[in-house]
C-alpha positions as CSV (number, residue, x, y, z in Angstrom):
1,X,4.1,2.5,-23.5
2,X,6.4,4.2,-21.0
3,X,3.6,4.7,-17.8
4,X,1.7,1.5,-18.2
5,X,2.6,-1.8,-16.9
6,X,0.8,-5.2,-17.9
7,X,0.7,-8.3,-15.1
8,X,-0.6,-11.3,-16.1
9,X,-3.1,-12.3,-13.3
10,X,-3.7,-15.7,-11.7
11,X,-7.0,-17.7,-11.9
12,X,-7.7,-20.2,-10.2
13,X,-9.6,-23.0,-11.1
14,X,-12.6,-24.6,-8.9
15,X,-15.7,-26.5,-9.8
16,X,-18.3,-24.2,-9.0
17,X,-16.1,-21.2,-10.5
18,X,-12.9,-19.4,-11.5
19,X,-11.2,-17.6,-8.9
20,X,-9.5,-14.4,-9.9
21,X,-6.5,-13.0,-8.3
22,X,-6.0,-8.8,-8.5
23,X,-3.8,-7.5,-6.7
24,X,-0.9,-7.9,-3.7
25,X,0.5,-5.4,-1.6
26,X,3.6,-7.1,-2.0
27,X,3.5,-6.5,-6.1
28,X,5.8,-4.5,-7.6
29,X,3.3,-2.2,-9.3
30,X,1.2,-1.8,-6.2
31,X,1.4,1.7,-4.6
32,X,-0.8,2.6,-1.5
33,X,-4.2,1.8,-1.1
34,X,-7.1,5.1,-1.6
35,X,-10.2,3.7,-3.4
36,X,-11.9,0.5,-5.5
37,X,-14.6,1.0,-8.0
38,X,-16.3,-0.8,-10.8
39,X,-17.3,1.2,-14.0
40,X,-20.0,0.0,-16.1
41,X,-19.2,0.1,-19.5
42,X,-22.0,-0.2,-22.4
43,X,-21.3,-2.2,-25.4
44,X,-20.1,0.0,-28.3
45,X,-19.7,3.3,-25.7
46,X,-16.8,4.9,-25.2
47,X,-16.0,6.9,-21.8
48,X,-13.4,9.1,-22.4
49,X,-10.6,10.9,-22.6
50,X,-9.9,11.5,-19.0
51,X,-6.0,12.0,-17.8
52,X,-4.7,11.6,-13.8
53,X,-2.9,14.3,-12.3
54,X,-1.8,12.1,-9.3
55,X,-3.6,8.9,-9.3
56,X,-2.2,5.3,-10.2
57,X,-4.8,3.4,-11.7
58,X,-5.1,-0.9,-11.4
59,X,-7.5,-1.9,-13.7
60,X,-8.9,-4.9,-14.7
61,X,-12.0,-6.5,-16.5
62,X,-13.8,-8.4,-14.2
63,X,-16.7,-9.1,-16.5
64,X,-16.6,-8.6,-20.6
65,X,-14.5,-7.2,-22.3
66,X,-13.3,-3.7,-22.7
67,X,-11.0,-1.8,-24.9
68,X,-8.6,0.6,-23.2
69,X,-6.6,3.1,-25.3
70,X,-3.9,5.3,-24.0
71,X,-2.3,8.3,-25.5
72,X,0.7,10.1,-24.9
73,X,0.2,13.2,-25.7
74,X,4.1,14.8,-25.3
75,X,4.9,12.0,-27.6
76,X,1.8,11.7,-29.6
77,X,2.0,8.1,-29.3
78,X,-1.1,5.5,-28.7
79,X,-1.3,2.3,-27.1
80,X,-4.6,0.0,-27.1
81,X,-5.4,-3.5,-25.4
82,X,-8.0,-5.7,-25.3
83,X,-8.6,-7.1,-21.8
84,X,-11.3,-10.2,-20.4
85,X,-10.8,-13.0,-18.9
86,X,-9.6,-14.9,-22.1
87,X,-6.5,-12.1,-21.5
88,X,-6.9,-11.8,-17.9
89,X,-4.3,-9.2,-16.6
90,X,-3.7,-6.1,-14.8
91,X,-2.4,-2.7,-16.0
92,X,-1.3,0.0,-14.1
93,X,-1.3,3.2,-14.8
94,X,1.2,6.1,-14.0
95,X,-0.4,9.9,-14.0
96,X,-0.2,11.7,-16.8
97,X,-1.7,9.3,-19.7
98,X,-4.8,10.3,-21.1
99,X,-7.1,7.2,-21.1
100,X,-10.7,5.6,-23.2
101,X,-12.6,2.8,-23.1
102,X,-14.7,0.9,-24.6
103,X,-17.6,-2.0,-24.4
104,X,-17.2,-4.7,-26.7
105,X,-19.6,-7.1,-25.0
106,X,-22.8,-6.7,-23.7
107,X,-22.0,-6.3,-20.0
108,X,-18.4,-5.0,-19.3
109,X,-17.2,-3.9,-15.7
110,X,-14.0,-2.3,-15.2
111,X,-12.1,-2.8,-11.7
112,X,-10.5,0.0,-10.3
113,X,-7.9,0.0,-7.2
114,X,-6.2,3.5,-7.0
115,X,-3.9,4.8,-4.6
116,X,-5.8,7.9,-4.0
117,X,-9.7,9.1,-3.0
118,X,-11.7,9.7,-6.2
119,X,-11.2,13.6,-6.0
120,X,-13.2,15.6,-8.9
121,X,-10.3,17.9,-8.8
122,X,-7.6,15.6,-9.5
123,X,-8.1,14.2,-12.9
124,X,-8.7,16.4,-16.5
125,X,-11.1,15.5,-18.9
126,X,-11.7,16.1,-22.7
127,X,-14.5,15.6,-25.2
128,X,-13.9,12.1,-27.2
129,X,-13.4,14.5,-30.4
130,X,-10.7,16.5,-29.5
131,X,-7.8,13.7,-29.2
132,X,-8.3,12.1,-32.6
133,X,-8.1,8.1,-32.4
134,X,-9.6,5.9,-35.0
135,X,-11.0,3.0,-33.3
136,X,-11.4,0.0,-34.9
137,X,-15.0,-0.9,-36.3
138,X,-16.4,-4.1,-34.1
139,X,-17.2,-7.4,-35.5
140,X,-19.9,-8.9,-33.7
């Protein structure tokens, strides 16, 4: 989906525990540097739909695993991935994309590295019901 690019991360293997790799200022989808913060997500919640007005997202699964649809809404197209450490990568986000996600596991924590301050202002949210997505049911 035009917006959102995938990297597939490094990990790094050592005896007493992986070693997971994030982010470079020297990658090409890194921007500038404005805030990190982790987002608990419940298993079977979904936290959504919220859409950036000027903030570039970095997010990865750190713990879990988490669901994270996008949608388009000028082209009405969707776009979901599945992302833990058995698909350990990072996807940037561009403004403009509305976002979801949901826990599949029991404990799922989402990384975030934007490239602006958290401002209340900045981003637009919508109630779950309003963008119509039908997410898969989950097999566990």
């Amino acid at each position: 989906m035009d917006g959102v690019i995938l990297t597939p991360l490094e990990k790094i293997h050592h005896p007493k525990g992986e070693i997971l790799k994030a982010i470079k200022k020297s990658d090409s989808s890194f921007s500038e540097f404005g805030e990190v913060y982790f987002s608990l997500i419940k298993k079977r919640e979904i936290k959504g739909w919220k859409k950036h007005k000027q903030m570039i997202s970095n997010l990865i699964v750190i713990n879990g695993e988490i669901e994270i649809v996008f949608h388009n809404e000028n082209t009405k197209e969707f776009y979901n991935i599945k992302i833990s450490q058995n698909n350990y990568q990072r996807i940037t986000v561009k403004p403009g994309l509305w976002m979801a996600f949901r826990g599949i596991k029991e404990n799922n924590i989402l990384f975030n590295l934007s490239n602006i301050e958290h401002d209340p202002n900045e981003a637009t949210n919508t109630d779950l019901h309003k963008i119509v997505y039908k997410w898969s049911e989950l097999i566990e």
